[in-house]
MIDOSE-1310 file (N, C-alpha, C; in nm, 2 decimals, decimal comma, always signed):
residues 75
xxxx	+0,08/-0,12/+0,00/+0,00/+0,00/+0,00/+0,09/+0,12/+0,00; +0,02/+0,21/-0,06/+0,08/+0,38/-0,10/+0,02/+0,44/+0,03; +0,15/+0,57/+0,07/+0,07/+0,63/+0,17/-0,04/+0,72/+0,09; -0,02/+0,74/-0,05/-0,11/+0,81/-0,14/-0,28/+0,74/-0,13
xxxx	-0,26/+0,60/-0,12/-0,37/+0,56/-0,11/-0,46/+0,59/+0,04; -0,34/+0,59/+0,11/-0,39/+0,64/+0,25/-0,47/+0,74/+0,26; -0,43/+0,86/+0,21/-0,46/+0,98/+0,25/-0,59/+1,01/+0,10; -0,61/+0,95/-0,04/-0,71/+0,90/-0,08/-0,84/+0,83/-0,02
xxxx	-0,81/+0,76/+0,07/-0,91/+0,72/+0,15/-0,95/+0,78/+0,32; -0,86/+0,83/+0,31/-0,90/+0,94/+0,42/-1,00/+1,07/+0,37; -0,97/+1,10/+0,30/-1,04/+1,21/+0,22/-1,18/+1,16/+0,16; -1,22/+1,06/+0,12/-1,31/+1,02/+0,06/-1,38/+0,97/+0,20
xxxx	-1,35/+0,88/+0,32/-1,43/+0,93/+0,41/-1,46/+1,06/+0,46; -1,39/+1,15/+0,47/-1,42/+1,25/+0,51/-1,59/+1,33/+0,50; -1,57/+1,41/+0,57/-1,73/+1,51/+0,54/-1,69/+1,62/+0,46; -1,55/+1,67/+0,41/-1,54/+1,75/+0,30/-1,65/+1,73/+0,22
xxxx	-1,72/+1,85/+0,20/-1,82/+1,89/+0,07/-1,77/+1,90/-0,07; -1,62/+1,93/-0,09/-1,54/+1,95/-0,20/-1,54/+1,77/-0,24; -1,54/+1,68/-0,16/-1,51/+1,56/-0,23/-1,62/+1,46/-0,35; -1,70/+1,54/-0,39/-1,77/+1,48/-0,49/-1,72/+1,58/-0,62
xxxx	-1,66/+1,64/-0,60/-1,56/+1,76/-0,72/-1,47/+1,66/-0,79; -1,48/+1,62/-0,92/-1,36/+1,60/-0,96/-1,27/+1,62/-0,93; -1,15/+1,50/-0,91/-1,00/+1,60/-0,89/-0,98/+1,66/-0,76; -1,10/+1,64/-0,66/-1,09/+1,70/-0,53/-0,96/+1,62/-0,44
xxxx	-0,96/+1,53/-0,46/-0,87/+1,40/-0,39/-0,74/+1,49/-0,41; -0,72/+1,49/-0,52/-0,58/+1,50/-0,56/-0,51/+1,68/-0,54; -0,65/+1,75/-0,54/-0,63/+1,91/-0,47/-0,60/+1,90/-0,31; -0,71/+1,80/-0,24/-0,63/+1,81/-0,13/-0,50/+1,73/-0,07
xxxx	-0,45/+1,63/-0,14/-0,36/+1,58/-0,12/-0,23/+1,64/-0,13; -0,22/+1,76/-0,22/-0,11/+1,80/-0,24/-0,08/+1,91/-0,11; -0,16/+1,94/-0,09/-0,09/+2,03/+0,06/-0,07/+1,98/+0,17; -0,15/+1,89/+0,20/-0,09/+1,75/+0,32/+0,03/+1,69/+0,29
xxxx	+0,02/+1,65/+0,23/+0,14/+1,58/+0,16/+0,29/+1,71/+0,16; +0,28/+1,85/+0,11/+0,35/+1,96/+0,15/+0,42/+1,97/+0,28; +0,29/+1,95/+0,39/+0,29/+2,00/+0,52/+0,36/+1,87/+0,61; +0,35/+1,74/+0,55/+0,40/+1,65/+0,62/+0,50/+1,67/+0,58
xxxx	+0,58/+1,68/+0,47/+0,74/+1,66/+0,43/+0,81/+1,77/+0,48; +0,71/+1,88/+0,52/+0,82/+1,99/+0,55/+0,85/+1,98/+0,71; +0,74/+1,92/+0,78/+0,76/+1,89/+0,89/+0,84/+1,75/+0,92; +0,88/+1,72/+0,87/+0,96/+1,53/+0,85/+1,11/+1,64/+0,87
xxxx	+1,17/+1,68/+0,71/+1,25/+1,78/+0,69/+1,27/+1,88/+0,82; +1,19/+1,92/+0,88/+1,22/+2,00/+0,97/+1,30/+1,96/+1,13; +1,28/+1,80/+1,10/+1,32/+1,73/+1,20/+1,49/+1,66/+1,16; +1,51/+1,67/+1,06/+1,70/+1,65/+0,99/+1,72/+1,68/+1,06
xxxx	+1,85/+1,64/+1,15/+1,98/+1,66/+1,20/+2,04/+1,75/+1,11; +2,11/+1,88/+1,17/+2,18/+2,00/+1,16/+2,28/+1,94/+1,08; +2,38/+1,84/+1,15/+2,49/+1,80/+1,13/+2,48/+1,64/+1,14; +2,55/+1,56/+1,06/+2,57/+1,41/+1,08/+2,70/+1,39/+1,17
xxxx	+2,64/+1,40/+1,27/+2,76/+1,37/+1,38/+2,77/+1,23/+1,41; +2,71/+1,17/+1,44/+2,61/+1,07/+1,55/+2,60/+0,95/+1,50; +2,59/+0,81/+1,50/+2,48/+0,70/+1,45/+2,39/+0,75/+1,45; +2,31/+0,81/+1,56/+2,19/+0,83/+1,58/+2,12/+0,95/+1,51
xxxx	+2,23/+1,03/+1,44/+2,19/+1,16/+1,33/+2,14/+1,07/+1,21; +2,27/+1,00/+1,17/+2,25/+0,92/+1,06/+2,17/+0,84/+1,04; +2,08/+0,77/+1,20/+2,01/+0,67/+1,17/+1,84/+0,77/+1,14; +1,84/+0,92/+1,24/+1,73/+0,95/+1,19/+1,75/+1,03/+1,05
xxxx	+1,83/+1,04/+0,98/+1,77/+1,12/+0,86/+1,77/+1,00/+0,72; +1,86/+0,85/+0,79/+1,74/+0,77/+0,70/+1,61/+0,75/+0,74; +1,55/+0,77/+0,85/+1,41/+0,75/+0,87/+1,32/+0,85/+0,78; +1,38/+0,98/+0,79/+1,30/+1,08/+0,76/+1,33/+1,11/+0,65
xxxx	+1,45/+1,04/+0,57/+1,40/+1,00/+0,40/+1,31/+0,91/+0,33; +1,35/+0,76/+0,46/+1,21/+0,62/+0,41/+1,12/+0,73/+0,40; +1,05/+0,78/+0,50/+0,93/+0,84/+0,52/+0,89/+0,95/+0,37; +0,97/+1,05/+0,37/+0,96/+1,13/+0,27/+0,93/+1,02/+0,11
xxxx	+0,99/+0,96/+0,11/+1,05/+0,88/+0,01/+0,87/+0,83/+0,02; +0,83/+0,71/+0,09/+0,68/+0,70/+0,14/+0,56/+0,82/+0,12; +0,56/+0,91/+0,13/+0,51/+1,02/+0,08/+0,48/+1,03/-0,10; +0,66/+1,03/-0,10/+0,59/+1,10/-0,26/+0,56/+0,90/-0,38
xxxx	+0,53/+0,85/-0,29/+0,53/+0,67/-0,34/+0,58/+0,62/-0,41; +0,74/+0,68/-0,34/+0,85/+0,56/-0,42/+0,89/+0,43/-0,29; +0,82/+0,41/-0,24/+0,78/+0,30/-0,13/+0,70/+0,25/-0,09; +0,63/+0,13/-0,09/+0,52/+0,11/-0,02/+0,55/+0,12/+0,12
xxx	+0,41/+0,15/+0,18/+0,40/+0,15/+0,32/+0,47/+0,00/+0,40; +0,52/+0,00/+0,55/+0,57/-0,13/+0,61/+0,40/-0,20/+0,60; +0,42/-0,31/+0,64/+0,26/-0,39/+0,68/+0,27/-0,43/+0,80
């Protein structure tokens, strides 16, 4: 599974009135999708000092990487 598909079926449950709009899915996806990566991004380590720098800013690339669905989700 895509997190794309995630956040496609989050939206289609939703009570958004915009989601019987064509193309509404994909209008709101794009700014969630924005708001998550910049906030993922916001959490980088300054500097790669550490194991522990290095081990989070491969997390918070799987992730990013997960976002834009060049990964499927873990199960």
């Amino acid at each position: 599974m895509k997190f794309h598909d995630l956040i496609q079926a989050a939206i289609n449950r939703s009570e958004i009135p915009l989601r019987f709009e064509p193309g509404a899915e994909e209008a709101l996806e794009k700014p969630l999708t924005d708001l998550l990566r910049a906030w993922l991004e916001a959490h980088e380590p300054g500097g790669l000092r550490t194991e522990f720098d290095y081990g989070q800013k491969a997390l918070i690339d799987r992730l990013v990487a997960e976002l834009h669905g060049e990964h499927d989700l873990p199960e």
